[in-house]
PASEBA-1860 file (N, C-alpha, C; in nm, 3 decimals):
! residues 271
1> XXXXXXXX> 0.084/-0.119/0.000/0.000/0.000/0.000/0.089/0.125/0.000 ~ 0.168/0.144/-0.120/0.286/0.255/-0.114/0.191/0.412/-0.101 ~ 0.078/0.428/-0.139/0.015/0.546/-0.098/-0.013/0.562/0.086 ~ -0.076/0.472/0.116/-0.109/0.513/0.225/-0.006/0.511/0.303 ~ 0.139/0.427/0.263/0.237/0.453/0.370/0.308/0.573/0.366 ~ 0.314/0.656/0.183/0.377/0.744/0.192/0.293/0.884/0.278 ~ 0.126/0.837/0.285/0.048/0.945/0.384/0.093/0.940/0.503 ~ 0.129/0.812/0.553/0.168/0.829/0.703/0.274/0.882/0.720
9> XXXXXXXX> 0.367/0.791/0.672/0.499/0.897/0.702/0.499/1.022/0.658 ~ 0.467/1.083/0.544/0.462/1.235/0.554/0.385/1.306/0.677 ~ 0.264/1.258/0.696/0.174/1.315/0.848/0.263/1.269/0.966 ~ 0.359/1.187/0.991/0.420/1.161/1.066/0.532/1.234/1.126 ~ 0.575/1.297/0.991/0.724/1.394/1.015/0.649/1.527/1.025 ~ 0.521/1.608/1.006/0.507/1.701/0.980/0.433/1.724/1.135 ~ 0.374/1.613/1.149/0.283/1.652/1.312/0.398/1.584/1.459 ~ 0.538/1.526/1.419/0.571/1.469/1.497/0.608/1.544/1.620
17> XXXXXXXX> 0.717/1.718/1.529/0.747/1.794/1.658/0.659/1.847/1.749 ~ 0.538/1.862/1.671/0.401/1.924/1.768/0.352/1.871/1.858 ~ 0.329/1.731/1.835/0.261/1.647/1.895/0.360/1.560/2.040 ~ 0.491/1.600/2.050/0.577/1.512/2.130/0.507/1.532/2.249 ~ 0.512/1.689/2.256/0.464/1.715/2.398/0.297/1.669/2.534 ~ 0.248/1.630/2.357/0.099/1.576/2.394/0.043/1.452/2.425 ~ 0.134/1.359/2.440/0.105/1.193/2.428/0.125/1.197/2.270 ~ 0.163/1.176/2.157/0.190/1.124/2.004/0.305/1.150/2.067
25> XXXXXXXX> 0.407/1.075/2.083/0.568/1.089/2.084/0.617/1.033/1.980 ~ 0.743/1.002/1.968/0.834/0.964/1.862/0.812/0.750/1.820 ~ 0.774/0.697/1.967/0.744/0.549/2.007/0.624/0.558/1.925 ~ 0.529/0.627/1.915/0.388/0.620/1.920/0.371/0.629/1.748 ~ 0.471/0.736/1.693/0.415/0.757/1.524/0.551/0.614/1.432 ~ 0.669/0.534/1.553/0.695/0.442/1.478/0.623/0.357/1.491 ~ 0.563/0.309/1.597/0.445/0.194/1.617/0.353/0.230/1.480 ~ 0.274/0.301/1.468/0.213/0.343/1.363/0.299/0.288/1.199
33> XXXXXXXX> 0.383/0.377/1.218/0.428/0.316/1.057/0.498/0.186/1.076 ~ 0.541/0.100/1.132/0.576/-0.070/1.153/0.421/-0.093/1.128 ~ 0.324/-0.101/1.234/0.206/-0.173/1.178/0.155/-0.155/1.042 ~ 0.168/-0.047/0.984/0.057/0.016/0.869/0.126/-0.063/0.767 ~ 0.120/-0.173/0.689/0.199/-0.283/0.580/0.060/-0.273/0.444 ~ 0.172/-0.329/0.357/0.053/-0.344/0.240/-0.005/-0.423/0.296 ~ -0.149/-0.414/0.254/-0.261/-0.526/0.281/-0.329/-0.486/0.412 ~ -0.287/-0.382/0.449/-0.367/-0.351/0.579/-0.381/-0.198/0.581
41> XXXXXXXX> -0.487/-0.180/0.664/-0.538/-0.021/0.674/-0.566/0.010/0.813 ~ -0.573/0.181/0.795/-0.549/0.245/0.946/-0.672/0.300/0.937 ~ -0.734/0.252/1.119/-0.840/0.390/1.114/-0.782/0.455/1.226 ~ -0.806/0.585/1.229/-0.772/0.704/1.312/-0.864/0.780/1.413 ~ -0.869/0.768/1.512/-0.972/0.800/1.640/-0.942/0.946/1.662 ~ -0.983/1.033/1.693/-0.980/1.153/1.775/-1.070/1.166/1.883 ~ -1.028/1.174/1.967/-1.101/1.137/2.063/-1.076/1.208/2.253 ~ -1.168/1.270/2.289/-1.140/1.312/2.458/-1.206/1.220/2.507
49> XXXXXXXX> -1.123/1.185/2.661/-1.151/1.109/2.733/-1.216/0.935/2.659 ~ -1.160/0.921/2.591/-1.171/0.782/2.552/-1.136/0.653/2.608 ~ -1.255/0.547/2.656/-1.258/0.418/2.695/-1.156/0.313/2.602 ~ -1.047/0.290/2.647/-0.941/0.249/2.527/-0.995/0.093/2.512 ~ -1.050/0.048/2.590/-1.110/-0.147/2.567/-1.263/-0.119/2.480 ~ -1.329/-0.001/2.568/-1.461/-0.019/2.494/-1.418/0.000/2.333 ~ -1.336/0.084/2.321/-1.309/0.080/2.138/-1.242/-0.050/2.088 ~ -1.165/-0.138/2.169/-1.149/-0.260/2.147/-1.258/-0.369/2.125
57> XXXXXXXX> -1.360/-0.334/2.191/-1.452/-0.393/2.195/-1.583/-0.432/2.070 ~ -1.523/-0.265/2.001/-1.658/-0.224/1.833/-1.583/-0.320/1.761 ~ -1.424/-0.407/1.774/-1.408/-0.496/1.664/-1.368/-0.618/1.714 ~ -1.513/-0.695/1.749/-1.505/-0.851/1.797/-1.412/-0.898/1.686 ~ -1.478/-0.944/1.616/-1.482/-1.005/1.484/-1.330/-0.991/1.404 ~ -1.281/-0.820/1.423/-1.189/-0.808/1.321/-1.013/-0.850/1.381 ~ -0.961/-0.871/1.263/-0.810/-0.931/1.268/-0.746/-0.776/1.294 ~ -0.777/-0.690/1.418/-0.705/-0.557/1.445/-0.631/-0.509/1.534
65> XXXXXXXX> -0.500/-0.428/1.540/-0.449/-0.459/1.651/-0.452/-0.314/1.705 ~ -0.481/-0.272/1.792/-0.506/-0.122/1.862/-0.385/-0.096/1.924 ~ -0.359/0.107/1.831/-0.238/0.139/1.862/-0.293/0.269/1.954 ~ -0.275/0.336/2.049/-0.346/0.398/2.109/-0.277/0.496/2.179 ~ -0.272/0.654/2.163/-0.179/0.738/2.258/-0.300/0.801/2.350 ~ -0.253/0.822/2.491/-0.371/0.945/2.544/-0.300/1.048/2.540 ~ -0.416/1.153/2.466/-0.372/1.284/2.468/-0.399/1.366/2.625 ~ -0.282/1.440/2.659/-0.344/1.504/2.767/-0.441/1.649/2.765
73> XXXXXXXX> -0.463/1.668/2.595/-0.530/1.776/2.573/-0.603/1.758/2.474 ~ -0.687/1.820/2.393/-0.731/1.850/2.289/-0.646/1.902/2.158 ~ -0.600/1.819/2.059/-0.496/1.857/1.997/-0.561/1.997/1.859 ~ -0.718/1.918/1.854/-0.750/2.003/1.729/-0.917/2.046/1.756 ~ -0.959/2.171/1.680/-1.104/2.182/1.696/-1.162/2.122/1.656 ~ -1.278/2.128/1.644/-1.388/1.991/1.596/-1.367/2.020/1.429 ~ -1.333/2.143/1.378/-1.365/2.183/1.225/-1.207/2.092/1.162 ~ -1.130/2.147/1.244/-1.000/2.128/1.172/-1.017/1.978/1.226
81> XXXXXXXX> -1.030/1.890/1.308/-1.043/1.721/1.276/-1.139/1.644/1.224 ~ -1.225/1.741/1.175/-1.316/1.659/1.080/-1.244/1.657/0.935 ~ -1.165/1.782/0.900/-1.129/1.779/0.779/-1.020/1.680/0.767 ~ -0.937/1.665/0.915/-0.818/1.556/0.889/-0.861/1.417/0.867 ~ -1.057/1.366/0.927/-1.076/1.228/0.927/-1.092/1.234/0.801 ~ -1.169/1.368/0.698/-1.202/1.333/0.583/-1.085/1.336/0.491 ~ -0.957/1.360/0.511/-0.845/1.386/0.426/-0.823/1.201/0.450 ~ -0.793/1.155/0.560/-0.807/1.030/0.603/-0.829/0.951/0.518
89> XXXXXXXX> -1.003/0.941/0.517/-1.050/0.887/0.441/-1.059/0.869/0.299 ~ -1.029/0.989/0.257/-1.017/0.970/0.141/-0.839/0.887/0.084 ~ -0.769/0.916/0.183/-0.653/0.849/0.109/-0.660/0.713/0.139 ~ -0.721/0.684/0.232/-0.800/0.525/0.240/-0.813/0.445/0.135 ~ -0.948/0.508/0.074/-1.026/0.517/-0.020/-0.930/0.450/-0.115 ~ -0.921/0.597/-0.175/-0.792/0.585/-0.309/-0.712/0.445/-0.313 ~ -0.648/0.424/-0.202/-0.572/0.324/-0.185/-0.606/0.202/-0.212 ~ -0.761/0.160/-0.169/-0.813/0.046/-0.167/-0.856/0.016/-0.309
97> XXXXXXXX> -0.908/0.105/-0.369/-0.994/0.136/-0.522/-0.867/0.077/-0.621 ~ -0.733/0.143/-0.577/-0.666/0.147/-0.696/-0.592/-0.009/-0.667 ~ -0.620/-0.121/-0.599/-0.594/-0.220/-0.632/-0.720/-0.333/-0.650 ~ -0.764/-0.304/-0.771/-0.833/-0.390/-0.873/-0.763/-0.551/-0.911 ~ -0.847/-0.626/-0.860/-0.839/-0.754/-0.920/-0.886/-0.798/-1.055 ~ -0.811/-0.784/-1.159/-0.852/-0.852/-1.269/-0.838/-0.998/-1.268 ~ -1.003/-1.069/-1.289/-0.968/-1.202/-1.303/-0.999/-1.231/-1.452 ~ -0.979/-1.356/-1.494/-0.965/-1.439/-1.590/-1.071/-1.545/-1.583
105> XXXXXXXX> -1.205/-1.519/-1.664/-1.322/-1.630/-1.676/-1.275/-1.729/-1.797 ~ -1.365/-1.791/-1.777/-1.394/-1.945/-1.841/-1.555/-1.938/-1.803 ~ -1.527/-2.035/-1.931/-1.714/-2.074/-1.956/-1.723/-2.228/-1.826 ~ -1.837/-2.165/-1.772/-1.891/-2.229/-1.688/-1.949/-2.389/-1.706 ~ -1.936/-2.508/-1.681/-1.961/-2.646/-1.757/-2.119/-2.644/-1.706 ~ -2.203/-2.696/-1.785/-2.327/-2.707/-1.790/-2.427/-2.559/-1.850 ~ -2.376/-2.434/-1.836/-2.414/-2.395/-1.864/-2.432/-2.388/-2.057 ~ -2.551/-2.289/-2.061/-2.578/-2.284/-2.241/-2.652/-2.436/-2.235
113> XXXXXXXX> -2.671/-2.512/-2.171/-2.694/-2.670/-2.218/-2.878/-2.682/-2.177 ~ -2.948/-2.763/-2.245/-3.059/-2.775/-2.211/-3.111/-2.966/-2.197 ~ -3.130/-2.998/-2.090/-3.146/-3.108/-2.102/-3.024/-3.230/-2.127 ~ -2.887/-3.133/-2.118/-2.798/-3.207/-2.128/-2.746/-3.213/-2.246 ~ -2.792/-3.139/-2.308/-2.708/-3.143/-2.467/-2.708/-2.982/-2.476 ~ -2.565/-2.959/-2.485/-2.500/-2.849/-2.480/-2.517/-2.779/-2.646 ~ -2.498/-2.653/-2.663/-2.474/-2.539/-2.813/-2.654/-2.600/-2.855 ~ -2.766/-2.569/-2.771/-2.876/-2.537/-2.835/-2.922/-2.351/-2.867
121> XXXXXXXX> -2.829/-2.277/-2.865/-2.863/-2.145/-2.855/-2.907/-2.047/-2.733 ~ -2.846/-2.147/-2.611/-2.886/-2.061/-2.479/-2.688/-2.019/-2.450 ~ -2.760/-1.889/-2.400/-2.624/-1.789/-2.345/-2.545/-1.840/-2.247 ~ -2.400/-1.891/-2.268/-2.325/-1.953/-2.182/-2.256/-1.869/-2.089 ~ -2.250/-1.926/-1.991/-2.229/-1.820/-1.814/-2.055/-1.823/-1.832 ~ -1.986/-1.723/-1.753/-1.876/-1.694/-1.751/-1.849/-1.664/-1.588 ~ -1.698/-1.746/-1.523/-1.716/-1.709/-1.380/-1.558/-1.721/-1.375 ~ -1.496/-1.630/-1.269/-1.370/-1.667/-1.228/-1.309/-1.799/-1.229
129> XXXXXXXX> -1.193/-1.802/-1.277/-1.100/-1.908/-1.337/-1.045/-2.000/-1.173 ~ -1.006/-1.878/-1.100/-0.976/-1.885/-0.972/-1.077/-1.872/-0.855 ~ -1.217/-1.894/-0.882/-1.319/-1.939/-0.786/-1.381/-2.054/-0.841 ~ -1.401/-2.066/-0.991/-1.462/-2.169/-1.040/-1.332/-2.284/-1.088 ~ -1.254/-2.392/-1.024/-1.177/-2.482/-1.083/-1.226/-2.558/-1.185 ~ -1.354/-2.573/-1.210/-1.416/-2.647/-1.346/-1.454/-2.503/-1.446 ~ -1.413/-2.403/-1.435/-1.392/-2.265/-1.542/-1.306/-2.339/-1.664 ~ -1.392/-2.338/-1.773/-1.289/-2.361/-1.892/-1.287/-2.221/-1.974
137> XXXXXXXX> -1.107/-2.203/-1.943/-1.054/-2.061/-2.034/-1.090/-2.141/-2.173 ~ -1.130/-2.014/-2.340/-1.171/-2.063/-2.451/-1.014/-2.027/-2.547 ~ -0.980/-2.136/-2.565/-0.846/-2.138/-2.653/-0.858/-1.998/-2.780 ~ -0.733/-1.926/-2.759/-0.724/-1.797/-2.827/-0.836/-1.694/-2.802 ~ -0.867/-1.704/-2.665/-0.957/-1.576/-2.656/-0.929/-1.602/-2.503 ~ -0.926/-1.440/-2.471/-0.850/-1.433/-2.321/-0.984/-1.352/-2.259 ~ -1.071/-1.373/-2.173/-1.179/-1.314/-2.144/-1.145/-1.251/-1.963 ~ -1.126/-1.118/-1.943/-1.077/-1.067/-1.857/-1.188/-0.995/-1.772
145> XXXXXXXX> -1.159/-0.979/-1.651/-1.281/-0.867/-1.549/-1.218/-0.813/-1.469 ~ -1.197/-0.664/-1.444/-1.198/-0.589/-1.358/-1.296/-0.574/-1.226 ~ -1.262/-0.646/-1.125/-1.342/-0.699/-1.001/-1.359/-0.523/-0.960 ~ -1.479/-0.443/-1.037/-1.460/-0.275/-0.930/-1.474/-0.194/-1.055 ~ -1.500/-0.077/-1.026/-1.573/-0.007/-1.140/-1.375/0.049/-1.165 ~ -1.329/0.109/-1.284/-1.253/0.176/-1.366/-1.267/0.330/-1.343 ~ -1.159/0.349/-1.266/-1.119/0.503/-1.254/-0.979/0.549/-1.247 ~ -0.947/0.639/-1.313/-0.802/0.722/-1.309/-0.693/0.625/-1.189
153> XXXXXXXX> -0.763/0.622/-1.061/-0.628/0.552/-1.007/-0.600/0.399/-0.962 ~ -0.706/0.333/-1.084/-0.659/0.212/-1.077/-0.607/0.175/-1.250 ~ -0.658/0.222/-1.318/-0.684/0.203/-1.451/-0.513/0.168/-1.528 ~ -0.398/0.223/-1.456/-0.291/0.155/-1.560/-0.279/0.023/-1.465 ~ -0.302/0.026/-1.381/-0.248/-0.125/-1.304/-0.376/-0.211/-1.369 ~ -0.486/-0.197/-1.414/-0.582/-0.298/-1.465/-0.472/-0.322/-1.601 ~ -0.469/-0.207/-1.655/-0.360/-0.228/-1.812/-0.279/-0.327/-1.778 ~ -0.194/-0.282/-1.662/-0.039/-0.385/-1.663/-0.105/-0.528/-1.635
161> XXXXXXXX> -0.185/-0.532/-1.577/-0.225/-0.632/-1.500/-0.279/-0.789/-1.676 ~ -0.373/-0.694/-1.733/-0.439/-0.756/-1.811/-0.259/-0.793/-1.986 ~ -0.180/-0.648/-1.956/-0.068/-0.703/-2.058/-0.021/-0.856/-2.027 ~ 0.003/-0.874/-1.834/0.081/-0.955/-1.806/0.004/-1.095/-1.830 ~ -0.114/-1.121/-1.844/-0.212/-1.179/-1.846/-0.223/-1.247/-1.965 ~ -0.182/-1.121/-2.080/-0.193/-1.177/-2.207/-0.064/-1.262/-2.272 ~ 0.080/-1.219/-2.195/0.195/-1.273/-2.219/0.184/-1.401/-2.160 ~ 0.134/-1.445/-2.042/0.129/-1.576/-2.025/0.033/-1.680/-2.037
169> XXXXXXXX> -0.058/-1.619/-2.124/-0.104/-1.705/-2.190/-0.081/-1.786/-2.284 ~ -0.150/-1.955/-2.280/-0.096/-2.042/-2.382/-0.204/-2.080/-2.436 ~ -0.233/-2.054/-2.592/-0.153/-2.033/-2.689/-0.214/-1.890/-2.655 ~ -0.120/-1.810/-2.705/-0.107/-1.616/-2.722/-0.295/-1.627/-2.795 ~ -0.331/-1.555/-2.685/-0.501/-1.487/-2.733/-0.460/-1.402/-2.872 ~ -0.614/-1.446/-2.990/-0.608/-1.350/-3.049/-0.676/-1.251/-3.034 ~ -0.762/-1.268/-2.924/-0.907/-1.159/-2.877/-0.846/-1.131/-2.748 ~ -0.886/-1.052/-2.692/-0.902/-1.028/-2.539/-1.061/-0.955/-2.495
177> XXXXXXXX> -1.124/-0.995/-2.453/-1.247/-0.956/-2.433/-1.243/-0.878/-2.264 ~ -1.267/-0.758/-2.274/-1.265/-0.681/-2.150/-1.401/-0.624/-2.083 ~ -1.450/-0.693/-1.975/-1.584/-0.712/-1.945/-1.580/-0.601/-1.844 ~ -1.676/-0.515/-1.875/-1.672/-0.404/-1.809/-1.832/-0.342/-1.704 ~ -1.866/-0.479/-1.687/-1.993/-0.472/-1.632/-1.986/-0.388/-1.488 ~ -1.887/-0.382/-1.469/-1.868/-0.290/-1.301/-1.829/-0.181/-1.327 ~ -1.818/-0.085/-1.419/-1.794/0.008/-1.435/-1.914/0.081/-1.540 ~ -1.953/0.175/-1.444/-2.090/0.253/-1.481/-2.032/0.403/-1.529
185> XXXXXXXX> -1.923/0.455/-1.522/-1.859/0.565/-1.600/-1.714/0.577/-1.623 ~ -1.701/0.605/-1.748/-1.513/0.578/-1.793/-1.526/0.694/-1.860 ~ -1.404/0.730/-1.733/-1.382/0.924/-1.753/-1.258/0.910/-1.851 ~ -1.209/1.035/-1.893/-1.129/1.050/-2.023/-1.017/0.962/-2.003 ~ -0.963/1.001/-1.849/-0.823/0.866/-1.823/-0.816/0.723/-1.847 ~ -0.953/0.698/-1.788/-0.965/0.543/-1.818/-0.979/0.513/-1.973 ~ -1.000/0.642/-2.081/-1.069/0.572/-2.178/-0.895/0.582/-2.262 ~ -0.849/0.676/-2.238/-0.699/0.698/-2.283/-0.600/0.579/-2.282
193> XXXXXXXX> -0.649/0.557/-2.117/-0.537/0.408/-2.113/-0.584/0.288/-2.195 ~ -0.749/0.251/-2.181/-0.776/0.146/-2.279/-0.737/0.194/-2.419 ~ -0.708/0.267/-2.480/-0.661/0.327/-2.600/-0.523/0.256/-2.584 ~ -0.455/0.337/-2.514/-0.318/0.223/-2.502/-0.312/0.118/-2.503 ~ -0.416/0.031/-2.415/-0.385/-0.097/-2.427/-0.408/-0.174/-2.522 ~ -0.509/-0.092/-2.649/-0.568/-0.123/-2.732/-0.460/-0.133/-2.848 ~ -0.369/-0.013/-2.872/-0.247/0.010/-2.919/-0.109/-0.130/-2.889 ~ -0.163/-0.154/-2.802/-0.041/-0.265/-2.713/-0.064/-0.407/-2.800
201> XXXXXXXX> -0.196/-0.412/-2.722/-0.242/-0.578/-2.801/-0.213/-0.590/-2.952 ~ -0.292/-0.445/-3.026/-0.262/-0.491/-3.172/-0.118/-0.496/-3.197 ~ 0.013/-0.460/-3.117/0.141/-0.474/-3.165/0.170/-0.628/-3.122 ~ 0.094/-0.692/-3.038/0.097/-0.852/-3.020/-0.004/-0.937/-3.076 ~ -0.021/-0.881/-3.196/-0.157/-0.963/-3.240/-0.278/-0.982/-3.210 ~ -0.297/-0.952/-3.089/-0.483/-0.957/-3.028/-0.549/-0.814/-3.071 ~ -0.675/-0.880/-3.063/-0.743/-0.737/-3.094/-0.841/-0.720/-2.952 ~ -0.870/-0.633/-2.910/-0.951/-0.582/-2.830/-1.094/-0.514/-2.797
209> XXXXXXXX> -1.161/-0.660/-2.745/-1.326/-0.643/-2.739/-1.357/-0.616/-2.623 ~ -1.496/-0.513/-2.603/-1.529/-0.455/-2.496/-1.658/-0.531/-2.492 ~ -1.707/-0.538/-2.354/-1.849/-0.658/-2.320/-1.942/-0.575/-2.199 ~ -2.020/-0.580/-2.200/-2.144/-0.580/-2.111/-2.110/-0.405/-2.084 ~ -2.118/-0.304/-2.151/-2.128/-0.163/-2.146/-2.201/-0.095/-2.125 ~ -2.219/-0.022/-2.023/-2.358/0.002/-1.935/-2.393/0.146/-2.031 ~ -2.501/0.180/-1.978/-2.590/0.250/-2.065/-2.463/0.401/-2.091 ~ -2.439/0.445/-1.946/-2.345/0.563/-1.900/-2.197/0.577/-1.991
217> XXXXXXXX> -2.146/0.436/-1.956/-2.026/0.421/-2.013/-1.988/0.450/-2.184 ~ -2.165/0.358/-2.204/-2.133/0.349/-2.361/-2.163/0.527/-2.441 ~ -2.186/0.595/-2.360/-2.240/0.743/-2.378/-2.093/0.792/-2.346 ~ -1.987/0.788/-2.301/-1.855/0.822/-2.249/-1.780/0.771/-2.349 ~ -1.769/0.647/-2.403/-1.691/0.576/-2.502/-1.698/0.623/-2.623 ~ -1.909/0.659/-2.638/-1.919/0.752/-2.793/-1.844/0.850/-2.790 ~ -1.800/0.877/-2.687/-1.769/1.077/-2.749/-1.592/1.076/-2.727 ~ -1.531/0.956/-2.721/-1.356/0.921/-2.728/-1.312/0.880/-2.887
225> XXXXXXXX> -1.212/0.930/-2.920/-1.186/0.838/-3.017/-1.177/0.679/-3.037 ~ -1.148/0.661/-2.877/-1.157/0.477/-2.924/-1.261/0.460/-2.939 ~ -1.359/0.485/-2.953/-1.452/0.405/-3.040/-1.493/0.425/-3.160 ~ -1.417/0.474/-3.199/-1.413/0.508/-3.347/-1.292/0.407/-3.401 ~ -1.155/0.414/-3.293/-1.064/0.292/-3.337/-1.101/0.126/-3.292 ~ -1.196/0.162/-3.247/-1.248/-0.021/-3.222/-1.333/-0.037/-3.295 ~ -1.476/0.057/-3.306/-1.534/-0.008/-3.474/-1.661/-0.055/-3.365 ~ -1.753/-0.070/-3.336/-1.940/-0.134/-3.339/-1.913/-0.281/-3.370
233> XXXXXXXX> -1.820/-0.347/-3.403/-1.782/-0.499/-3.390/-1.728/-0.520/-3.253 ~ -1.668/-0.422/-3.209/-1.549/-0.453/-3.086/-1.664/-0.443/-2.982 ~ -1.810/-0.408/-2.975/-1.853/-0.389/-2.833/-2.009/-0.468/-2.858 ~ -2.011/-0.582/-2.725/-2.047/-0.634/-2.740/-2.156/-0.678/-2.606 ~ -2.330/-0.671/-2.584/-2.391/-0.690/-2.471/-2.320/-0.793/-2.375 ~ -2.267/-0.871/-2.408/-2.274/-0.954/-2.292/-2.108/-1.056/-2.362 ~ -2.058/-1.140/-2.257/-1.934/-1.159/-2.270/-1.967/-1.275/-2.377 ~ -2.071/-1.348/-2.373/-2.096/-1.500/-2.448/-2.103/-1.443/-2.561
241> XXXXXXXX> -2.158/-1.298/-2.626/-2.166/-1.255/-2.770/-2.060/-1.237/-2.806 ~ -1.970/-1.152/-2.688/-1.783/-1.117/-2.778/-1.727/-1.233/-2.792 ~ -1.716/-1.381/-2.723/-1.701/-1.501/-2.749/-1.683/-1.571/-2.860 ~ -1.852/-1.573/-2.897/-1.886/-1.610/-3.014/-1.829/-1.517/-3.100 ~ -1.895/-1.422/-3.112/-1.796/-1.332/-3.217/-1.657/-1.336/-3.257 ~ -1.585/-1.376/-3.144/-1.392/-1.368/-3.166/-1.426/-1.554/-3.213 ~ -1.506/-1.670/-3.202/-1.431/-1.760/-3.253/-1.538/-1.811/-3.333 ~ -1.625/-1.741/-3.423/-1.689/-1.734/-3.526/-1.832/-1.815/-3.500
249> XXXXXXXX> -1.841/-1.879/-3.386/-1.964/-1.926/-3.345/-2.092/-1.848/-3.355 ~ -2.252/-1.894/-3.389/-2.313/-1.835/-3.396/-2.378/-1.742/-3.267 ~ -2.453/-1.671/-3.239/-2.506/-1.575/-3.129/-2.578/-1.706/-3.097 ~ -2.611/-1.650/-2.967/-2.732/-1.732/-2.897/-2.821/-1.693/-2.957 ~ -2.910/-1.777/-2.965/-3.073/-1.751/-2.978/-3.124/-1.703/-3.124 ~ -2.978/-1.751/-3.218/-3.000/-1.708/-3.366/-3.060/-1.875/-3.410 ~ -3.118/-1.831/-3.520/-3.209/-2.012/-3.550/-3.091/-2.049/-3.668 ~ -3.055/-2.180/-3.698/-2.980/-2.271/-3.736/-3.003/-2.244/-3.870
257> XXXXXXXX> -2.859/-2.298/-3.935/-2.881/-2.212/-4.123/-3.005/-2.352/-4.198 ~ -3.049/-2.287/-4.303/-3.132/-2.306/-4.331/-3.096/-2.416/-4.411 ~ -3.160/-2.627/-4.421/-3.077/-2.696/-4.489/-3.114/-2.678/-4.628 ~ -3.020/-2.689/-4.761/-2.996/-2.687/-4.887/-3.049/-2.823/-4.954 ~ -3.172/-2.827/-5.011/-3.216/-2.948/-5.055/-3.144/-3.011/-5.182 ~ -3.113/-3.072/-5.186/-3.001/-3.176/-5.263/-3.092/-3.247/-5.368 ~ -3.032/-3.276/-5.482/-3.113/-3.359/-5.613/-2.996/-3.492/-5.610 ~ -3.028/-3.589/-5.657/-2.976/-3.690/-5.704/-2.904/-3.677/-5.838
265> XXXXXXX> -2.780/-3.717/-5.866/-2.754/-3.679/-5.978/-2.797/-3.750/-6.149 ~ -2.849/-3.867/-6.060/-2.925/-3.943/-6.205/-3.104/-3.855/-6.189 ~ -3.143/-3.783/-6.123/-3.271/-3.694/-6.150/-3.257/-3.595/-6.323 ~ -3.369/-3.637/-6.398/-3.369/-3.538/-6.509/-3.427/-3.407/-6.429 ~ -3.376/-3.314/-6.478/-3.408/-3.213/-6.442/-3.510/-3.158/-6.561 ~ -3.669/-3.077/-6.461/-3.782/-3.041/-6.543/-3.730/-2.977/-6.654 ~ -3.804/-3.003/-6.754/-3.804/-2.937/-6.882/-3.922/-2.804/-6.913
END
């Protein structure tokens, strides 16, 4: 969590000389930065006359370990520590948002099937590769999800995330299908970087399809140039259509080609 540690330690060196004299000593803001590790988060109390167990107490449940100074005064007014919980919070926030899990689906077994006989024209389900162990990834098509909606400060680590994704894949995707069902608005940054990544893939051969585009998004995407460089082929309702589409299979729920009635070749043909 290199943001939130670089918040602490900067709030650390800047409030440290002030605060020696008050209970926050020099013991108190290293305890603080030793505990604060990636993968873990700080909440911050302000607080007079505070019950230090009863606040132990609001987290039965949680894996937390309470770091705790008593102040012998009031360090801040109520205006100026509301703005520090909300500065707080928000670098919280940020922090947590901008590590996005992109997973890797596979078509779900049984699904699309009716009665046990599978490819009758029903829409086949897609689920994490790494929650579902019977997930079958579809050879040359890399079908990806951003676990969290797409914003400015997660959006190149979804990029790096989904490049690294595509390099170790076997055999090298020629599609990458980017399912964007959790993301309800893609502001100019996010749409810039998918531009890049869009730029990336075609220098490795894949091309780049967008899936399940919410009403908002797809109103954000019209008015970028990438969608003018991806083309009304590249975007697609739902992930089973970009599927089909990248490996030439028909849509769901389209009716079967029509059969070609055949003559015998000893038939005279009418006169």
């Amino acid at each position: 969590m290199p943001l939130l540690g670089a918040a602490v330690g900067a709030a650390a060196g800047a409030l440290g000389g002030r605060m020696a004299d008050v209970g926050v000593d020099d013991d108190f803001i290293e305890s603080v930065k030793a505990q604060v590790k990636p993968g873990t988060s700080a909440l911050f109390l302000l607080s007079r006359d505070a019950v230090v167990d009863r606040v132990k107490e609001a987290f039965p449940s949680e894996h937390t370990e309470l770091i705790h100074s008593l102040l012998g005064v009031l360090l801040f007014d109520l205006l100026p520590g509301l703005l520090l919980a909300v500065a707080l919070s928000l670098v919280l926030f940020i922090a947590a948002a901008s590590r996005r899990h992109v997973a890797v689906l596979g078509r779900l077994p049984g699904s699309g099937a009716r009665d046990g006989r599978p490819g009758d024209g029903r829409v086949l389900l897609y689920g994490d590769t790494d929650m579902h162990a019977d997930a079958e990834p579809v050879p040359g098509v890399l079908v990806v999800r951003p676990d969290g909606s797409l914003f400015f400060g997660n959006i190149s680590r979804v990029r790096l995330a989904v490049r690294d994704q595509v390099r170790a894949a076997v055999p090298p995707p020629h599609t990458v299908v980017l399912d964007l069902g959790d993301s309800y608005h893609l502001g100019v940054p996010v749409l810039d970087t998918l531009d890049e990544l869009r730029d990336e893939l075609h220098r490795h051969g894949a091309a780049l399809c967008l899936a399940h585009v919410r009403a908002r998004a797809a109103t954000d995407l019209a008015r970028h140039p990438l969608a003018t460089r991806l083309g009304r082929h590249a975007l697609h309702p739902t992930v089973d259509d970009a599927v089909r589409a990248a490996t030439g299979a028909p849509r769901a729920g389209s009716p079967p080609p029509a059969a070609t009635p055949t003559r015998n070749s000893d038939e005279t043909p009418p006169s």
